[in-house]
N, C-alpha and C positions, 0 to 999 in steps of 0.2 A: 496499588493506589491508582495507575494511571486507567484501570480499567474500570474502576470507580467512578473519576470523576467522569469518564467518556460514557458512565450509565446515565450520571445525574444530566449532564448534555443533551443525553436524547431523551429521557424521560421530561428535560423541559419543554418538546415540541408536542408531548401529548396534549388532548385536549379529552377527559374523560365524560362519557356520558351518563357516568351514574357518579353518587358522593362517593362510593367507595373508594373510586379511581384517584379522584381529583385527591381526598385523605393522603391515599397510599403518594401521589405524586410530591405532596409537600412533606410529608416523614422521610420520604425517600433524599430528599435536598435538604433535609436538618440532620440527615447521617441515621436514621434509627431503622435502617434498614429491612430487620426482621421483622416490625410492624407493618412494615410498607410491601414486602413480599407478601405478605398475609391477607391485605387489606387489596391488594392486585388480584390474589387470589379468589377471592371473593366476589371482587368487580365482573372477572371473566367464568367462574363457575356459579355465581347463582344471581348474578346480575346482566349475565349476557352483555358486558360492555365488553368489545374489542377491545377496545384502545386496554383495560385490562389483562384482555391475554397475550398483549404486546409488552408489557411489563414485566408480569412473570417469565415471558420466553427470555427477556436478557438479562434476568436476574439470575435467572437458570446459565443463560450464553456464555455469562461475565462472570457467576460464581462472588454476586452479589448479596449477601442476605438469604445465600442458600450453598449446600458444597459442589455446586456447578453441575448440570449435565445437558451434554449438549442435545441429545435424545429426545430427553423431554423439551427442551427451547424447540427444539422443531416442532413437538408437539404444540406447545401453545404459539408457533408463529402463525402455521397451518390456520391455527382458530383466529388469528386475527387479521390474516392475509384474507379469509373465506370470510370476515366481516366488512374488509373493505380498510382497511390500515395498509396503505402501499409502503411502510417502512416495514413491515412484519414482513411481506412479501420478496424485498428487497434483502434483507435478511438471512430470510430461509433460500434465496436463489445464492447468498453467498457462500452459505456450508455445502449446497451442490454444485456449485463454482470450485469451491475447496476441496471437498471429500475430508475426509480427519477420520480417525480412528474408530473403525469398525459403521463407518459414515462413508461409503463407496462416493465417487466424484462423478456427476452426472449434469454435463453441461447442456443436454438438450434441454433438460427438466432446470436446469440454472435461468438459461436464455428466456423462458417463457415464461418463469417467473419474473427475472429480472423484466420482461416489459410488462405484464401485470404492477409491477412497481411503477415502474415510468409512466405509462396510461393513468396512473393513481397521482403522480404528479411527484414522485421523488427523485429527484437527479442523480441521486449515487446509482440508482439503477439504470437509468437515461445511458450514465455515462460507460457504465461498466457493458451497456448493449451494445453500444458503439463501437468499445473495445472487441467484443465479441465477434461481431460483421466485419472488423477490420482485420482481424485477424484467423477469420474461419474458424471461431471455436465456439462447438454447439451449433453453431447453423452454417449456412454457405458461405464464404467471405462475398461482401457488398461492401462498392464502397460506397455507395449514395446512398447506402440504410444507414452505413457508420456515420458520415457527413451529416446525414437527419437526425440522429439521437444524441451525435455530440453538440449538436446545434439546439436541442430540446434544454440539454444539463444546461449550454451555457447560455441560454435566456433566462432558465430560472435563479440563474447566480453562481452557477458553480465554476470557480477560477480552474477546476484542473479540465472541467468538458472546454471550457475558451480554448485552453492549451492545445487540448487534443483536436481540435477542431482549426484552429490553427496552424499546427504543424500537419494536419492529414489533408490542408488548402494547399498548405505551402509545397508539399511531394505531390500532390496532384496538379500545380501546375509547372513544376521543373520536369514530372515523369509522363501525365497525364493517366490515363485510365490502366497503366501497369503498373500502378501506384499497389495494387495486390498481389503483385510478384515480390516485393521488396519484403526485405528481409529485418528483423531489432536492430543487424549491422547496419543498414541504408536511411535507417530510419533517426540514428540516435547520431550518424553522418550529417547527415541534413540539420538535426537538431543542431549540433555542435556549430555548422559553420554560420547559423543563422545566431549565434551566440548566448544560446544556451548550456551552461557551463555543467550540468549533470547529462546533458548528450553528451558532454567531453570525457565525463570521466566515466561516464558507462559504457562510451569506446574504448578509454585508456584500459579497464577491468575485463570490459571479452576480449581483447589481444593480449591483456597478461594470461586470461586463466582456460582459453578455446572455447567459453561456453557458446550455446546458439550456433555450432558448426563454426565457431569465429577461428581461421588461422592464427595459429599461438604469431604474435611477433614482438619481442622486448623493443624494436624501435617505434614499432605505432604504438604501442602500451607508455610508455617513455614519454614518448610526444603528448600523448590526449590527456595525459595523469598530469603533466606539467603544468598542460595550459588548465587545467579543472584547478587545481592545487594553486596557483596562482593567481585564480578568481574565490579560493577561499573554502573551496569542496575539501573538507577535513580528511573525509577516506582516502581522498586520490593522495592528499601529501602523506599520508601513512603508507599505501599502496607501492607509491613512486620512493619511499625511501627504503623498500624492503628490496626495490633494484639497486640502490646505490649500494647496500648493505651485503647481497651476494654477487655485486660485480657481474651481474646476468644482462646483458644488454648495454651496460655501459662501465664506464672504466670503475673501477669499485673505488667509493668515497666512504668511510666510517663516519668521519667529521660529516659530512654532509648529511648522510641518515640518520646518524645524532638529532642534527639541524632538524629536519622534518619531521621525527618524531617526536621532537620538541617542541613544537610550533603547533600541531597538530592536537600534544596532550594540553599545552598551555589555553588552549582553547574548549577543554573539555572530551576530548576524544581519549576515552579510558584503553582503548586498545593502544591506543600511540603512549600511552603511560607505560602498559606493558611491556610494549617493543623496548621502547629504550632502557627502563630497568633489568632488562634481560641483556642488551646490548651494552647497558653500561657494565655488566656483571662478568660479562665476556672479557670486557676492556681491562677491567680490574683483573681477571685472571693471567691476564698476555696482553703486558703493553707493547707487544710489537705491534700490534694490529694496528694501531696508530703511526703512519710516517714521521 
């Protein structure tokens, strides 16, 4: 479902230049999708409207009103990227961003799409180039290219290029120009203390779990997961009670981990629903586990 309605969202930015397209655009938003694959189809094989073969590629991407291939979506993004649709392009630089199944990952050919997109005026692409320069993947790391294309997304509106553009102002003037030595760890450090609460608990998670070269340490993992979980970040009080639960890092509380995974599921977080019926299931077999 959710990849549905996320068709019908971007199918509503099309603006098609034949009737077939604009048809298939409004069957597509009354739900009768196999007409509206048909009718895209149509637009972009014998009507030569991009914005066409920009339809059929995420009808294909999303397994919309077709049984999905990702193969073909690159086929038809190719034809709408090569008409001039900077979302088609944007697109097709994300499955060579990605790579996926018998789909090799190929970020030079990503990066030069994704600014074919941004040039075209789409910020998801802007922003993800940004990401790119900031992080040397596909091109050289830059940091006043990434500064330039997160500053591109967040003129055009987009809240997360602000962000990024924001916190890569904010390490460029605490670190200055070795702002491209730092690391996810220095980066999500910085975030955290400037009070953003997913810095916090995406430093409490690489000190529980060493990803990104992060030194394993249950009291910085403890500490970041706390304060995240505190501000209401649902992972990190799941995260932070599966410490209290094996006594790893801090004195072991059952009653406590209960507590967070309680709080956690109360809120919708299905994994903290788990933890605890597995936890309370334990309890039930050996009430000593409880002081």
């Amino acid at each position: 479902m959710k990849y549905i309605i996320y068709v019908i969202f971007l199918l509503g930015f099309l603006f098609g230049n034949s009737p077939a397209t604009n048809a298939a655009i409004s069957l597509a938003q009354k739900g009768n999708y196999v007409e509206a694959f048909s009718l895209f189809d149509k637009a972009c094989n014998q009507e030569g409207d991009a914005n066409g073969c920009l339809g059929v590629g995420l009808m294909y991407m999303y397994a919309v009103g077709t049984n999905g291939d990702h193969k073909k979506a690159m086929d038809y993004y190719k034809k709408a990227c090569s008409g001039g649709v900077a979302l088609a392009c944007s697109n097709l630089a994300s499955i060579y961003d990605n790579g996926g199944e018998n789909i090799p990952q190929d970020r030079l050919m990503a990066s030069e799409l994704y600014m074919v997109g941004c040039n075209g005026g789409d910020v998801f692409a802007c922003n993800n180039l940004g990401y790119m320069y900031a992080n040397g993947l596909g091109v050289e790391k830059d940091y006043f290219k990434s500064l330039q294309y997160y500053k591109f997304a967040c003129d055009a509106g987009s809240s997360l290029g602000c962000y990024n553009l924001g916190l890569l102002s904010n390490t460029y003037n605490i670190f200055g120009l070795n702002k491209d030595k730092l690391g996810l760890l220095d980066l999500n450090y910085i975030a955290c203390n400037q009070g953003d609460l997913i810095g916090c608990a995406n430093l409490g998670y690489m000190y529980a779990t060493g990803i990104h070269d992060t030194p394993k340490s249950p009291f910085n993992a403890i500490k970041y997961l706390n304060i995240a979980c505190e501000g209401g970040v649902l992972s990190s009080c799941n995260n932070l009670a599966t410490f209290y639960e094996s006594g790893n890092g801090v004195r072991q509380n059952i009653r406590k981990a209960m507590e967070l995974y309680g709080i956690a599921c109360d809120k919708g977080l299905e994994q903290s629903c788990k933890n605890y019926r597995i936890l309370n299931q334990k309890i039930n077999e050996n009430l000593e586990m409880l002081p």
